[in-house]
C-alpha positions as CSV (number, residue, x, y, z in Angstrom):
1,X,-81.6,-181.0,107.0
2,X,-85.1,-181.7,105.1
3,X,-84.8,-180.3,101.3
4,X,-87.2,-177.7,101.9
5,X,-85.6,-174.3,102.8
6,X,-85.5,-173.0,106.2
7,X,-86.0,-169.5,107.3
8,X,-85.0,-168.0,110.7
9,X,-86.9,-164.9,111.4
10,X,-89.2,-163.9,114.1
11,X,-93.1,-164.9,113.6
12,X,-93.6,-161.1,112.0
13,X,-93.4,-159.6,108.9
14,X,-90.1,-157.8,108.9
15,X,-87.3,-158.2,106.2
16,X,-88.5,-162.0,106.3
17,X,-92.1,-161.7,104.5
18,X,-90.8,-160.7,100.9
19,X,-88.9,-163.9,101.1
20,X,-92.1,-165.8,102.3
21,X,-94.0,-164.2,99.3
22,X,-91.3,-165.2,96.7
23,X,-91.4,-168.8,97.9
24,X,-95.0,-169.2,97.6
25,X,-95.1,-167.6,94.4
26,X,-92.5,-170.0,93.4
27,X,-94.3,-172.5,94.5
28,X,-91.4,-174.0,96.9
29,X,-92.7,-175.1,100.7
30,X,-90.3,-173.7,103.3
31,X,-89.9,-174.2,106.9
32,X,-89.8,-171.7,109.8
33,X,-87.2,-171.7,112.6
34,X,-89.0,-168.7,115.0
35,X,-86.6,-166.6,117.1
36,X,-88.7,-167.1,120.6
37,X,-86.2,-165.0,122.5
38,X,-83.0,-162.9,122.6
39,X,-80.9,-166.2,123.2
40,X,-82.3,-167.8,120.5
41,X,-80.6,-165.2,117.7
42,X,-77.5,-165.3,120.5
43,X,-77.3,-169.2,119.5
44,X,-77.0,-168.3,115.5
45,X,-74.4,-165.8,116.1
46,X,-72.4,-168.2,118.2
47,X,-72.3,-171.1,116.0
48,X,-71.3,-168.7,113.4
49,X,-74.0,-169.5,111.1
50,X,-75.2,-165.7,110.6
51,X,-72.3,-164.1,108.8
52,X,-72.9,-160.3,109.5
53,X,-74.6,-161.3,113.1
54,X,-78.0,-161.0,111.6
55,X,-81.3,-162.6,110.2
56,X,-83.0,-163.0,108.1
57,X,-81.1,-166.4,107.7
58,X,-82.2,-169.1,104.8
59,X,-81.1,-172.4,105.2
60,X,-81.2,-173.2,101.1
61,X,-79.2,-175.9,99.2
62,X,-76.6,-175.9,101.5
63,X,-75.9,-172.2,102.1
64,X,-76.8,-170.4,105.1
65,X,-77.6,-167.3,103.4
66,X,-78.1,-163.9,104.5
67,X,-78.8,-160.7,103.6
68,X,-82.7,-159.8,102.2
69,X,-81.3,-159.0,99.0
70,X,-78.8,-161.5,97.9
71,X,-81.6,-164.2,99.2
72,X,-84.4,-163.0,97.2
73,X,-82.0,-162.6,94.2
74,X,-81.1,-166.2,94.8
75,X,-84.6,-167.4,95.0
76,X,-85.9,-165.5,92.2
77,X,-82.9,-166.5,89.7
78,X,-83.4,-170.3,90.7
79,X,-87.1,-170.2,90.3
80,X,-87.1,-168.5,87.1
81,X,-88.5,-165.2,88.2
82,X,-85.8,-162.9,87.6
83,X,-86.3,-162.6,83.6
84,X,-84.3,-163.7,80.7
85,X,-81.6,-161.6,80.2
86,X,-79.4,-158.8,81.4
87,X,-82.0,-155.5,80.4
88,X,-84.7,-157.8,82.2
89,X,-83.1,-157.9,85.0
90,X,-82.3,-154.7,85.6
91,X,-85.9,-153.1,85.2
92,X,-86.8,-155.8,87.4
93,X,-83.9,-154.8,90.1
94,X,-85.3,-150.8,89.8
95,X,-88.7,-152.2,90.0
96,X,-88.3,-153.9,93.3
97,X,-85.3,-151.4,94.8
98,X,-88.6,-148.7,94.3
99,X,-91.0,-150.8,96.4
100,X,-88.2,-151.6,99.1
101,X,-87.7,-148.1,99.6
102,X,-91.7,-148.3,100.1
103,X,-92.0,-150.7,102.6
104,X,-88.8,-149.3,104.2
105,X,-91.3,-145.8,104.7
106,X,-94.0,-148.4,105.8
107,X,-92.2,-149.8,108.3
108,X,-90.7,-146.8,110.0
109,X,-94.2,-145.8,111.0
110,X,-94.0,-148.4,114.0
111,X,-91.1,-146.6,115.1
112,X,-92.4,-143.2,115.3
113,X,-93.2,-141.3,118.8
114,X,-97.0,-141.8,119.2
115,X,-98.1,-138.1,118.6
116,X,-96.5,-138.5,115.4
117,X,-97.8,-142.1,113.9
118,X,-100.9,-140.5,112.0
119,X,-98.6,-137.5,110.6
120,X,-96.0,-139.6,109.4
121,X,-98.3,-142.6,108.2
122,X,-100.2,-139.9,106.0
123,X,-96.7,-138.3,104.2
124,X,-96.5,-142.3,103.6
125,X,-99.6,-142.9,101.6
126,X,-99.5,-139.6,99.9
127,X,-96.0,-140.7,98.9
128,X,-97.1,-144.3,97.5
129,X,-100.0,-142.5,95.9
130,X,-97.8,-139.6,93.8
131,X,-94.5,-141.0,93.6
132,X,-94.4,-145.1,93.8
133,X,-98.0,-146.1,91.9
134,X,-98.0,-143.7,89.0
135,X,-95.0,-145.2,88.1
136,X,-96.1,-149.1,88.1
137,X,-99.1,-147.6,86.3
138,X,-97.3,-146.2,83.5
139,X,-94.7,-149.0,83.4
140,X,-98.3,-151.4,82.2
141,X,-99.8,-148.8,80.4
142,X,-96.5,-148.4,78.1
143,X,-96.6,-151.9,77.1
144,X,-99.5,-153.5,77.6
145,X,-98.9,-156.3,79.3
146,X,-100.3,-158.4,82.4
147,X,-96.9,-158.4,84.3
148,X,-94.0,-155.5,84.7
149,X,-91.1,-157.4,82.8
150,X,-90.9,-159.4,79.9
151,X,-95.2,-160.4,80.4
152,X,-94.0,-163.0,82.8
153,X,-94.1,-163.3,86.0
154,X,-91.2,-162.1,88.0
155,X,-90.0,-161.0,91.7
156,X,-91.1,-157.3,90.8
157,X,-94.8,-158.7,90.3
158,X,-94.8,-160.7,93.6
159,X,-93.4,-157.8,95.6
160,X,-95.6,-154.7,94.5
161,X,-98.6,-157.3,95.0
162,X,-97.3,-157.7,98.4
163,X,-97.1,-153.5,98.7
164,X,-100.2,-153.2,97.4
165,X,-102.1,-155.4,99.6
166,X,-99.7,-153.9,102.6
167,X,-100.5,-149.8,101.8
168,X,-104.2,-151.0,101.2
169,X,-104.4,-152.0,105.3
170,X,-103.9,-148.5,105.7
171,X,-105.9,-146.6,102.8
172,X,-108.3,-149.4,100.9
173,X,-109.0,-146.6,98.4
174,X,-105.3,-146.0,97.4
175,X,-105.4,-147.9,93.8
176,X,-108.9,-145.6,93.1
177,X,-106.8,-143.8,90.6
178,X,-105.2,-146.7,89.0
179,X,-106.7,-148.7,87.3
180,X,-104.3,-150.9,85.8
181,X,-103.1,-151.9,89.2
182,X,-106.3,-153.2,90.2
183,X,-106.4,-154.9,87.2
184,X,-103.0,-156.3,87.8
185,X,-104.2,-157.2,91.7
186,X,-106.6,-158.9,90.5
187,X,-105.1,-161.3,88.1
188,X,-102.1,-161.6,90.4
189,X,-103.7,-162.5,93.3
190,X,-105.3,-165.4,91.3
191,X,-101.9,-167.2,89.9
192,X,-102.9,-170.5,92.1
193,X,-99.8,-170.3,94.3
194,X,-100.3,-166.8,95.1
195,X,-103.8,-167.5,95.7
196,X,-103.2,-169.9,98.1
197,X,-100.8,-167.9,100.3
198,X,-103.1,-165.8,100.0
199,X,-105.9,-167.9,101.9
200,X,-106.1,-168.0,106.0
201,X,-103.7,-170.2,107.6
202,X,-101.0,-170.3,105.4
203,X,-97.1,-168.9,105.9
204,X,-98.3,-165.3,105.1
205,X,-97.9,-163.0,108.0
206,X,-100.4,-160.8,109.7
207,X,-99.8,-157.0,110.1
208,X,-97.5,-156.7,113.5
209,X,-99.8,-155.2,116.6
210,X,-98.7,-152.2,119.2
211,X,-98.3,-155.0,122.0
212,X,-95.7,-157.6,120.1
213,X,-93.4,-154.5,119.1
214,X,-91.6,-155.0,123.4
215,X,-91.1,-158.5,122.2
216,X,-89.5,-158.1,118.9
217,X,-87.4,-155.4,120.1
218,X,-86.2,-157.1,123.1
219,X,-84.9,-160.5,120.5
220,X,-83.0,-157.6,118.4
221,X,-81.6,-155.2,120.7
């Protein structure tokens, strides 16, 4: 096993792409281990390397890890992005919890009945726009300060970046009332590692089409 990590994942976004994001930003390189087909995850569940029978699965100093959470955690405590005490942390763990709950909206749109996509996807947006946002936006109006926690960057920086740029494929306009957060985008999306996941051809995934949903569904189910 090389000393880079390892992720197995599909070649999609999914529960997989935060972890991408927090790697880059860390500046670590990683290696991908692409589930192909339905045998492929079969063949991690039976050499008993997934313990709840599920990826995402890092490969990462010797631990086969699991679980989105615990792995970012992991990844953001070893690389220094998970702040510098106990009162950090925890603004940083409601910080990010708020934009999984997000993405978690996001995502269910693919899952909707198809004369219900556009209904649904709007409740989403007007959601990010009055209820997750306003509150990043006050959190760097009260203090101040370039980044959420501690004016540092931590996990809770990388991942609203990452929801920001994922609700603006739907509505490039949402940040028109906010203009901290495009003030934030913009200096985030310029720290050099970010910037260069952020160019063509790197790890970063693109936005899952209609036709590959069969696919993925068929690996998990």
């Amino acid at each position: 096993m090389s000393g880079k990590p390892r992720l197995h994942y599909v070649n999609a976004r999914g529960r997989m792409e935060p972890i991408r994001w927090l790697l880059a930003a860390a500046g670590v390189e990683f290696e991908e281990a692409f589930l192909e087909k339905k045998d492929d995850l079969k063949k991690l569940q039976t050499n008993g390397d997934l313990l709840f029978q599920q990826v995402p699965m890092v490969e990462i100093d010797g631990m086969k890890m699991v679980q989105t959470r615990a792995i970012l955690n992991y990844i953001a405590g070893k690389y220094n992005l998970y702040g510098k005490d106990l009162k950090e942390r925890a603004l940083i763990d409601m910080y990010v919890e708020g934009l999984a709950d997000l993405n978690e909206l996001i995502s269910s749109n693919f899952f909707q009945p198809a004369d219900k996509k556009e209904e649904h996807l709007a409740t989403v947006l007007d959601k990010a726009a009055t209820r997750y946002f306003p509150v990043y936006e006050k959190v760097l109006k009260g203090h101040g300060q370039d980044f959420l926690v501690g004016n540092k960057l931590s996990r809770a920086d990388v991942q609203l970046l990452e929801t920001i740029l994922l609700v603006e494929e739907s509505k490039p306009d949402i940040l028109a009332k906010f203009p901290l957060l495009q003030s934030f985008k913009a200096k985030t999306s310029n720290i050099p590692n970010i910037k260069k996941f952020l160019q063509p051809g790197s790890q970063r995934k693109q936005p899952i089409q209609e036709k590959d949903i069969p696919r993925l569904m068929q690996i998990f189910h």
